[in-house]
N, C-alpha and C positions, 0 to 999 in steps of 0.2 A: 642656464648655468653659465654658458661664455658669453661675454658680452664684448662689441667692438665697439671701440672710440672711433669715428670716422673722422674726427678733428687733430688726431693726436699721427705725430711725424713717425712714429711704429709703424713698423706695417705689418699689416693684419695679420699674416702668418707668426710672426715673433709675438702678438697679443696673443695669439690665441697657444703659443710656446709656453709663455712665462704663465696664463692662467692653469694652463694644465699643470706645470711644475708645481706655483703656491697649491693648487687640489689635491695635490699629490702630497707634498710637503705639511699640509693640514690637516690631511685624511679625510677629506672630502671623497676623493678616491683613492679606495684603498685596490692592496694590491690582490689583480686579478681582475678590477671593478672594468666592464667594456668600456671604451669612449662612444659618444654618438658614430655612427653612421660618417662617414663622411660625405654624404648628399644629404641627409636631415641637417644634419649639423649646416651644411650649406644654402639648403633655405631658411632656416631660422634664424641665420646670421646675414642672409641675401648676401652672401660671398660665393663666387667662383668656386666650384669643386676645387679646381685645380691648385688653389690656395689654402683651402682645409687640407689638401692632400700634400701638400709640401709640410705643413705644420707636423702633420702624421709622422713623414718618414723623418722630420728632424725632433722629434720625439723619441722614435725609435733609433736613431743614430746614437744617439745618447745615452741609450739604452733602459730609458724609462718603459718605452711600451715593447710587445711584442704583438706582430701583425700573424693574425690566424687567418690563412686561405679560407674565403668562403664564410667567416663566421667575424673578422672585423679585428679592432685593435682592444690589447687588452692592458692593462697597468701592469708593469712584471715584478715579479717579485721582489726586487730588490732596491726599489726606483725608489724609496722615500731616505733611505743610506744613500746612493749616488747621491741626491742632491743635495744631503748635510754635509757629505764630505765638500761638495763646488763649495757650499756655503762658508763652509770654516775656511777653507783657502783666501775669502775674505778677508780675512779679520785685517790683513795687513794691509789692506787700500782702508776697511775703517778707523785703525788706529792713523791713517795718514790722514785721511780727513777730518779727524778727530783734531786733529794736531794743530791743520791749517784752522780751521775754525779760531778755535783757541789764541793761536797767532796772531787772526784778523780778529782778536777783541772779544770773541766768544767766551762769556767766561761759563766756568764748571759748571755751572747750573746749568746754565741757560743749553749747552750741549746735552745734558744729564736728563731736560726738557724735552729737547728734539728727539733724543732715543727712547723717551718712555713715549710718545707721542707716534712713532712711527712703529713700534712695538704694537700699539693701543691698533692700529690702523692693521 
């Protein structure tokens, strides 16, 4: 399910942030669904516990997961809302880069292009 870029200037802990969020955001994991282990998770990804477990608690900072003593992390209820609302808070950095595009020569299409394109993905 997670997968790490080892080439890529992320670091590991924020990859394995931002896959859990889009899994959440997709319904990949829905709410309630466990996360791996964070020791499985950590040799399947051959990452440092100590790195799955930072990912965890900045998961749960967030309030996407809730950690259960003894039985592991779980998706909380309400974590697919949290993250539409980050999401819309957007809109106004993409209207802004919408804009500069456009500015440097981008014309409507070719933007109209790149959003159905990064939609698709």
């Amino acid at each position: 399910m997670f997968q790490i870029d080892v080439m890529s200037r992320t670091p590991v802990y924020e990859q394995i942030v931002e896959q859990a969020e889009r899994f959440i955001a997709t319904g990949i994991l829905s709410p309630g669904a466990p996360l791996p282990s964070v020791r499985s998770l950590s040799v399947e990804l051959s990452v440092n516990p100590n790195t799955i477990q930072k990912a965890f608690n900045e998961l749960g900072n967030r309030g996407l997961t809730v950690s259960v003593p003894g039985k592991g992390s779980f998706v909380s209820g309400n974590a697919a809302e949290i993250i539409r609302t980050q999401n819309r808070g957007k809109s106004g950095e993409f209207k802004l880069l919408a804009k500069q595009l456009f500015l440097a020569g981008a014309a409507q299409a070719e933007i109209n292009e790149m959003v159905a394109e990064a939609i698709a993905e």
